[in-house]
N, C-alpha and C positions, 0 to 999 in steps of 0.2 A: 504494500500500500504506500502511495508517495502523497506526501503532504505539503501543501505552498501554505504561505501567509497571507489574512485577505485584511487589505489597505484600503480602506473604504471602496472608491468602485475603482475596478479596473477591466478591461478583457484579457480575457486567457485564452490563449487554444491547447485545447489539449492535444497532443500528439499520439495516444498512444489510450486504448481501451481501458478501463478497471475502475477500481473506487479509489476516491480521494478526500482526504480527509480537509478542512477548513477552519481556521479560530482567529476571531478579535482581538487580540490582548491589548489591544491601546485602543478601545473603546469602551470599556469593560461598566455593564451596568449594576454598578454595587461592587456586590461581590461575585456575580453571576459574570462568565464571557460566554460566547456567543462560540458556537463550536457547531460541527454540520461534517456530512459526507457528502460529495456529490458519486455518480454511477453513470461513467462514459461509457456508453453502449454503439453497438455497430447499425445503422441505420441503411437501408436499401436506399441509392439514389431517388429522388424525390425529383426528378426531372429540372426543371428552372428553379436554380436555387436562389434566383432573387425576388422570388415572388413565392411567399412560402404562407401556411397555415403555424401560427406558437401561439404556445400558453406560457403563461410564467406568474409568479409570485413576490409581491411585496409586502410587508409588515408597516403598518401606519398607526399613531397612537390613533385610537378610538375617536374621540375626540373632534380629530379633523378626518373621519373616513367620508363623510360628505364633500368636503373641500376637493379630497383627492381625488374621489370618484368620479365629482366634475373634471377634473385633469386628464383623468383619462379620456371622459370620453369623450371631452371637447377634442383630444389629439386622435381620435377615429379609435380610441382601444375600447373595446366591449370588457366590462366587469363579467365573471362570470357568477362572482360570487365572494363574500367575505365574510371571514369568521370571528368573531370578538371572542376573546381569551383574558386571563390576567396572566401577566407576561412574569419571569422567574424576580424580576427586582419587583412585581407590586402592582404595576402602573398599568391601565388597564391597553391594551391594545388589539390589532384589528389586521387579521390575513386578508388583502386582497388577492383573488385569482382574476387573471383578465385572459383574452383570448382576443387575434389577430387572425386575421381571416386571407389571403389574400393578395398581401400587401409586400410591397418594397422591404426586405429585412434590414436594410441601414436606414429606411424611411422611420420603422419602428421604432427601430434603438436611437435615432435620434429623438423620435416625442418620449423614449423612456429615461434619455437623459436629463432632458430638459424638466419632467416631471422629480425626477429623484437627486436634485439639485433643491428641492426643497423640503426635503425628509430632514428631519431635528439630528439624523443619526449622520448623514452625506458629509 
């Protein structure tokens, strides 16, 4: 299993199948950080890979999951769905899932940067 450090945002390509592991340490909320695997798996050509179908996931205090949810989907992102939790330090917070239909995948990732450029944690 290989492990990188994750420095607020970055892109990564992965080179190479398997799981990987991921943690915060210079974010750390309390005394909880922030730790994850991700699961590179091998995918069949999907034809035009610049016109693709993703889902992906963000975490947003509670709070402002209205706010953001307008940000998505003023930027063409469909919410599919959000889950409200209390998060390990307390504070109440909110899994957005969104889904992208269709579209340009640098088109995406630019309204997704632009959006998480205002996340409390960015």
């Amino acid at each position: 299993m290989t492990s990188f450090d994750y420095d607020e945002s970055f892109d990564h390509q992965f080179n190479s199948m398997g799981e990987f592991t991921y943690s915060d340490s210079e974010h750390p909320e309390g005394s909880f950080e922030m730790t994850g695997k991700l699961k590179v798996v091998d995918l069949p050509s999907v034809g035009n890979a610049a016109s693709s179908d993703m889902v992906g996931s963000f975490i947003v205090p509670t709070e402002d999951l209205d706010a953001y949810t307008e940000s998505f989907q003023d930027s063409g992102i469909k919410i599919y769905d959000a889950y409200d939790y209390t998060s390990p330090s307390g504070g109440e917070a909110s899994l957005i899932v969104w889904t992208s239909t269709g579209r340009d995948v640098n088109s995406v990732l630019e309204n997704l940067k632009e959006i998480t450029t205002q996340l409390p944690y960015s």
